[in-house]
C-alpha positions in Angstrom: 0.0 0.0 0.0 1.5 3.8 -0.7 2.4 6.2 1.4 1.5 9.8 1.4 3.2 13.0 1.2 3.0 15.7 3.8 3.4 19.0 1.6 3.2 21.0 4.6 5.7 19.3 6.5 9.4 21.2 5.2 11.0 18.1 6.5 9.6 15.3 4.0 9.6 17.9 1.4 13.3 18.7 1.7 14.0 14.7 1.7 12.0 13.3 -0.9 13.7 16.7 -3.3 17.1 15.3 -2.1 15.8 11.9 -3.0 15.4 13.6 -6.7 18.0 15.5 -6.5 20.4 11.8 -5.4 18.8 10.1 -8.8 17.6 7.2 -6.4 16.7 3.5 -7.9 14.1 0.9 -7.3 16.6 -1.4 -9.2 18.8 -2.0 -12.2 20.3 -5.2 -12.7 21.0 -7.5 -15.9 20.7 -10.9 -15.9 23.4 -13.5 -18.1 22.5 -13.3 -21.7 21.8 -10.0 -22.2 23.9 -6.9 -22.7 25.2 -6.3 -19.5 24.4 -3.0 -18.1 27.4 -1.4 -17.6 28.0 -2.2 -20.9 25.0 -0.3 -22.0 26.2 2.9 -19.9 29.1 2.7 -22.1 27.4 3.2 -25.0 24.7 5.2 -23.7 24.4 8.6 -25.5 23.0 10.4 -22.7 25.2 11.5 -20.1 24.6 9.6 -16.5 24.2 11.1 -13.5 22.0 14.2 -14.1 21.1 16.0 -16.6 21.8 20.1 -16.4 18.8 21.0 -18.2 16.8 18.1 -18.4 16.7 18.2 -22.4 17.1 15.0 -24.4 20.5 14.5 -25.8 19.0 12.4 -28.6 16.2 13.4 -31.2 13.9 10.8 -32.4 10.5 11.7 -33.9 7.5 11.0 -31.5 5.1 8.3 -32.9 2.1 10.0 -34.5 -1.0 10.4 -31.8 -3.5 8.2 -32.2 -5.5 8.7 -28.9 -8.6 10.4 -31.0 -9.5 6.7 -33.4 -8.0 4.1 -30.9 -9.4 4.2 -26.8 -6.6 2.0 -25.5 -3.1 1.9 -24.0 -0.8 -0.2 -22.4 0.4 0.5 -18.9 4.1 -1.6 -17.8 4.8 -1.2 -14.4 6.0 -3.2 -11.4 4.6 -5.6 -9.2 2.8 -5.4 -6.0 2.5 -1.6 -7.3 -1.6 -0.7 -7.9 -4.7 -1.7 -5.8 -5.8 -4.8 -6.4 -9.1 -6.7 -5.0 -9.5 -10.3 -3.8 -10.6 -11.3 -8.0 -7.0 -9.8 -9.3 -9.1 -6.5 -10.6 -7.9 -3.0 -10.0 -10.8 -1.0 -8.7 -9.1 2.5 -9.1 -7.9 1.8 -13.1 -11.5 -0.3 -13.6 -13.1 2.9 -12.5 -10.4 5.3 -14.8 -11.6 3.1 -17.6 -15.2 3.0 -17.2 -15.0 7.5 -16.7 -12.9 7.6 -20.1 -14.4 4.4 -22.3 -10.2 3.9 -22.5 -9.2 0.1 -21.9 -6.0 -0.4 -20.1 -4.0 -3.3 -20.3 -1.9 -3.3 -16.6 0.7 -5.1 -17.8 3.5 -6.2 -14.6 6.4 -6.0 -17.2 9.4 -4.8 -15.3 11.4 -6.8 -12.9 13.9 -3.8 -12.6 15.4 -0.8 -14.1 17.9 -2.2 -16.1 16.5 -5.5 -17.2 13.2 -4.0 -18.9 15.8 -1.5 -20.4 17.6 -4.4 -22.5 14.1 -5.7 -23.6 13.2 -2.6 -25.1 16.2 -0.6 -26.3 16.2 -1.7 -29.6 13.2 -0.6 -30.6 13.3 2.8 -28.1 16.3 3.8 -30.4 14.7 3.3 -33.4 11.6 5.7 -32.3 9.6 2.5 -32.5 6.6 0.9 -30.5 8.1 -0.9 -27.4 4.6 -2.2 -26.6 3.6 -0.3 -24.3 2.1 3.2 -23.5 3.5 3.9 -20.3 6.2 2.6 -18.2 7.1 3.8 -14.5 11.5 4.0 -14.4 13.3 5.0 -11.0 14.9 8.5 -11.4 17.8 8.0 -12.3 16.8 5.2 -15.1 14.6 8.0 -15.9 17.5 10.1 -16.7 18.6 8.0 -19.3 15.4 7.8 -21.0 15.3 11.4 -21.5 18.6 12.0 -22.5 18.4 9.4 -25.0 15.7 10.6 -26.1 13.3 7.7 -25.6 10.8 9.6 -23.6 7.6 12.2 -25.1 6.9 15.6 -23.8 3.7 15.8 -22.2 1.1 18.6 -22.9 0.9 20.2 -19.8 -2.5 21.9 -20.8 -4.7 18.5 -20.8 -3.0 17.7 -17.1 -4.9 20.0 -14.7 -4.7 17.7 -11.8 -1.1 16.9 -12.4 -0.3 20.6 -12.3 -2.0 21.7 -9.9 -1.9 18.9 -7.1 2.1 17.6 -7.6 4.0 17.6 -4.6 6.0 21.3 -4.8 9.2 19.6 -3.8 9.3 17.4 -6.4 8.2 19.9 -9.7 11.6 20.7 -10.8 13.7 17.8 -10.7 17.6 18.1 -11.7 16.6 15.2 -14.6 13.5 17.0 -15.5 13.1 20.9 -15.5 9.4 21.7 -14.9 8.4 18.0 -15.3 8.0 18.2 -18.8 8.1 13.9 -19.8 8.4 13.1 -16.0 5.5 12.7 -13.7 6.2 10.5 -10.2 4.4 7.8 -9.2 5.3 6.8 -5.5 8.2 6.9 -3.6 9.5 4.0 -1.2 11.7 2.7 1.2 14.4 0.1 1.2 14.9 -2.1 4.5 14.8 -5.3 6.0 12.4 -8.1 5.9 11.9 -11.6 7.7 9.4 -14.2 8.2 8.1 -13.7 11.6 7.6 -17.5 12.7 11.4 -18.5 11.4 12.8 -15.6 12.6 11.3 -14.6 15.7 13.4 -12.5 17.4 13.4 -10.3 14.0 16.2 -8.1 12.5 17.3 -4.6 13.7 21.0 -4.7 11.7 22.2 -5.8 8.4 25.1 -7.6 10.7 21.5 -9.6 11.7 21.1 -10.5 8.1 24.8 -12.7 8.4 23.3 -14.9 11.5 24.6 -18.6 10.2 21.2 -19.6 11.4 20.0 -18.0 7.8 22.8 -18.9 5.8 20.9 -20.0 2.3 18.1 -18.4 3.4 18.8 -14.7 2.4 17.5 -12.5 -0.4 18.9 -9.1 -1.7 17.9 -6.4 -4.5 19.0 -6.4 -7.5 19.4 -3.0 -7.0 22.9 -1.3 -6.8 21.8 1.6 -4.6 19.1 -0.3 -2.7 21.4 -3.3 -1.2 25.1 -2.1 -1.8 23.5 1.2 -0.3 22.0 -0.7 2.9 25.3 -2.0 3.3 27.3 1.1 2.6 25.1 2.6 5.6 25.8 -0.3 7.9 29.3 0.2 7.4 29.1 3.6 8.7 29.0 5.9 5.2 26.9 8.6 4.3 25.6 7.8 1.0 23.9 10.7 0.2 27.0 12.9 0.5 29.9 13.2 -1.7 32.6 12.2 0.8 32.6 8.6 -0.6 34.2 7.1 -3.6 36.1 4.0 -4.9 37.6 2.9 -1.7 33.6 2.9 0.7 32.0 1.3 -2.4 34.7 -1.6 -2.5 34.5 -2.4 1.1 30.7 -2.5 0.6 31.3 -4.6 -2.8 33.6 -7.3 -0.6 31.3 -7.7 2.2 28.5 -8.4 -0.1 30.8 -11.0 -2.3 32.0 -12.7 1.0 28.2 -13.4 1.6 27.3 -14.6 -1.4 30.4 -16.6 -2.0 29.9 -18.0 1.5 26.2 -18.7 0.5 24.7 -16.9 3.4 22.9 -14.7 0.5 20.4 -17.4 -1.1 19.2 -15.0 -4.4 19.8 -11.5 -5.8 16.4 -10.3 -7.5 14.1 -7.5 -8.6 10.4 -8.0 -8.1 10.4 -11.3 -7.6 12.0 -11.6 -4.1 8.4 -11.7 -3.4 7.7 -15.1 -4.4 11.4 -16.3 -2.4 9.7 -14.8 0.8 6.3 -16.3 0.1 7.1 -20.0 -0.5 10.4 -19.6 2.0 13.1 -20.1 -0.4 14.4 -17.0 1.8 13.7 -15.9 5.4 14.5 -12.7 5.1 15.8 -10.1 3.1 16.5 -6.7 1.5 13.0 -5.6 0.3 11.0 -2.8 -1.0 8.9 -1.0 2.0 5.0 -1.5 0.6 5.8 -4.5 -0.7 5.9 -6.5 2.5 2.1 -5.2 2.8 0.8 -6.6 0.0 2.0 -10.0 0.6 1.3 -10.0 3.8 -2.3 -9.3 2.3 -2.2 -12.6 0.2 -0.2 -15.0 2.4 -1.6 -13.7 6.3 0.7 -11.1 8.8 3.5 -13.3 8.0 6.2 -10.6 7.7 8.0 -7.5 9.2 9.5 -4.7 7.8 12.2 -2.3 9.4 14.7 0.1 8.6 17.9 -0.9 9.7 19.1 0.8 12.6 22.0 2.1 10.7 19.7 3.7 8.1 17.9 2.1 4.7 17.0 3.9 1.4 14.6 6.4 -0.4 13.7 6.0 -4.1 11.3 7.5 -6.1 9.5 6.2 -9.7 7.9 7.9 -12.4 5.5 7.6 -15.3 7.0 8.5 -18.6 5.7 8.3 -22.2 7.6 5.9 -24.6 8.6 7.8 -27.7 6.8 5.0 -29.8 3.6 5.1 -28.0 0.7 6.2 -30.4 -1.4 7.0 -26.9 -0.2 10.0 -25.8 -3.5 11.7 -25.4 -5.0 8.7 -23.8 -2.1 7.8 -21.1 -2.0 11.7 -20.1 -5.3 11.5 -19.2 -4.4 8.5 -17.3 -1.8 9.9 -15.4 -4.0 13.3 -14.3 -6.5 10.8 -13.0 -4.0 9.5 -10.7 -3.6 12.8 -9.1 -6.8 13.3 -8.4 -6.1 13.3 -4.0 -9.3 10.6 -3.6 -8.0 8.2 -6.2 -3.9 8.8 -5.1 -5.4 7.5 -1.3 -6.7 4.9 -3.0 -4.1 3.4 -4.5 -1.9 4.6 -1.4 -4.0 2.3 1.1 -3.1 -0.4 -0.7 0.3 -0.2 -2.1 1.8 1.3 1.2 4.2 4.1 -0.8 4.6 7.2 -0.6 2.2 9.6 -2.7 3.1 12.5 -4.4 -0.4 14.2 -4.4 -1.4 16.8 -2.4 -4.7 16.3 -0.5 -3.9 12.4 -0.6 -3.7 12.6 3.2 -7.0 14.5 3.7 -8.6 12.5 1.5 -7.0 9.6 3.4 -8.8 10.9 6.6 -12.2 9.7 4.8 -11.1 6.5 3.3 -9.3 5.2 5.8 -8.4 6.9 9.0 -6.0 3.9 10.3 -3.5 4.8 7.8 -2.8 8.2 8.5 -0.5 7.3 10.9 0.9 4.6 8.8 5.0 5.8 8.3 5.0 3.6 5.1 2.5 6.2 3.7 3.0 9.4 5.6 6.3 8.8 7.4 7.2 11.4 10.9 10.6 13.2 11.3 11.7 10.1 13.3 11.3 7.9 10.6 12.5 10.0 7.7 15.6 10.5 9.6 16.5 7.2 8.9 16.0 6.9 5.1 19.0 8.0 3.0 19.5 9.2 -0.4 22.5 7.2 -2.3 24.0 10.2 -4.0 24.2 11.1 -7.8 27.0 9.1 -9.7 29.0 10.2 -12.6 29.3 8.3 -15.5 32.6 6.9 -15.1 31.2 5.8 -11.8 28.3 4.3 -12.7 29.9 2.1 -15.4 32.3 1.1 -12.8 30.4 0.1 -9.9 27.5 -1.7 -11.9 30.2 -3.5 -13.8 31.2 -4.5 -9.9 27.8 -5.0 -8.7 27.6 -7.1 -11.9 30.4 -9.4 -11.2 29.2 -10.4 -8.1 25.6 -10.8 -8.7 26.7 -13.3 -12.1 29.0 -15.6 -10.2 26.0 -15.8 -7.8 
């Protein structure tokens, strides 16, 4: 279920902007076979890292707009990531398409960042149809999009609800100037998990994570910044300043190698750590906050989720526009819907992330008062102080330390 934002409140503001501002990830990791993504970064047109204007580097001609003579898009997104009812429908996109007469087809497609980008590339550089209409990318995934010139430039004009109700911390982006191809979707944590009947006595530490009572039994992102992050923090950095470099990332690299050489860590995954934790392949692990929520929804209160108590992560995803799509017209208007406060709370009591609409919370207050409190959705001080942003990389850096990550995560 999401979590909403507190516009009012200068400290979540000035964290989930510095969350922009780091180019945070949900996950990016390729699997053997493909083009490895460091390999891809090399290549890469667009410049890594952040963008000074937030301009495409690349120019490839939208696909023509369609939206008038064809009611229907595709939507690619993760899992575990929309309301969803005990028949598999999705009350708040049912309802978007019975307003509009637009059919949707919700279409879990991406595992993690980097992965869904080696499906698609091919036909992204050619200005072609990648199959779908939409596609929600983690900021700094994002970045590459747009300065590759794979991503559409929205019409502002036809988005009243986007405009008017975004988050003000999170309208001018470093990556995306006056969110111009960029509109977020939620925001999240990254922390621990465990299965409360195997693990009672639960994990406060990643050191917790290394008990040889779990050794086969642990799951981690697939993620650079998410689990070489959570380990970065345990071992005392600061990963959203710039005071760390080659040396703190090593350390970080080794520790996670040692674990996965050893075989304490069982299985290195995107969105499907959720079926490890489910059938107990894996005990615990390093998760994705809401997450936990939803499968505690399908399998009973089964699991726990915690920051660790030297810190976890902040991320943030977004909707973009593929530059094949012939939908714009129709997945704008699917995106202003989402901002509408009553249908963000919506999909917030549910997913457990973090909201970008203003007037979610109110509108929470109505829906469902328990879950104002809920720090998944609208986190305190207390709790934001322990989420950190893993800073911005250059592109020397990010070739580097996902060809690492890489290594590691292959000889797995």
């Amino acid at each position: 279920m999401p979590r909403g934002p507190l516009p009012e409140d200068p400290a979540l503001r000035a964290l989930i902007l510095q969350a922009r501002r780091a180019q945070l990830t949900r996950r990016g990791f390729m699997t053997a076979g493909s083009l490895s993504f460091a390999a891809f970064l090399a290549a890469c047109s667009g410049r890594v890292g952040g963008s000074e204007s937030g301009a495409p580097a690349a120019s490839i001609t939208p696909a023509a707009d369609q939206s008038d003579t064809v009611k229907s898009l595709v939507w690619a997104n993760w899992a575990l990531y929309l309301d969803e009812d005990d028949n598999g429908n999705h009350p708040t996109l049912d309802a978007f398409i019975k307003k509009t007469g637009i059919e949707v087809k919700y279409d879990v497609a991406i595992e993690d960042n980097s992965t869904y980008l080696a499906k698609v590339r091919d036909q992204l550089t050619l200005g072609q149809s990648i199959g779908a209409d939409l596609a929600c990318l983690t900021d700094w995934m994002t970045t590459i999009w747009i300065e590759s010139g794979f991503t559409q430039e929205f019409d502002k004009s036809a988005m009243p609800n986007s405009t008017a109700n975004l988050t003000p911390s999170l309208q001018n982006p470093d990556f995306d100037k006056g969110r111009t191809r960029t509109m977020p979707w939620q925001s999240g944590f990254a922390g621990l998990a465990w299965n409360k009947d195997k693990v009672p006595n639960g994990l406060k530490s990643v050191a917790d994570l290394w008990n040889p009572e779990l050794k086969g039994r642990v799951g981690v992102l697939s993620e650079l910044r998410d689990t070489i992050g959570i380990i970065m923090l345990s071992q005392g950095v600061d990963i959203s300043s710039d005071g760390w470099g080659d040396t703190e990332y090593s350390n970080a690299i080794a520790e996670f190698e040692k674990q996965v050489k050893d075989g304490q860590i069982r299985n290195i995954k995107g969105n499907s750590y959720a079926d490890d934790l489910k059938n107990e392949d894996t005990l615990a692990a390093i998760v994705w906050s809401g997450d936990i929520t939803a499968i505690n929804a399908e399998v009973g209160d089964k699991f726990e989720f915690a920051l660790p108590d030297s810190g976890g992560t902040l991320w943030s995803d977004n909707f973009v526009i593929p530059i094949g799509s012939s939908q714009k017209s129709n997945a704008q208007q699917l995106i202003d819907y989402y901002y509408e406060p009553e249908v963000a709370a919506e999909v917030a009591a549910w997913v457990n992330y973090i909201t970008p609409v203003v007037g979610a919370r109110e509108a929470m207050e109505k829906i469902d008062p328990d879950q104002v409190d809920n720090q998944l959705i609208f986190p305190n001080d207390e709790t934001l102080s322990q989420a950190h942003m893993f800073r911005s990389l250059t592109s020397a850096e990010q070739q580097k330390y996902s060809a690492q990550f890489e290594a590691v995560g292959l000889g797995a």
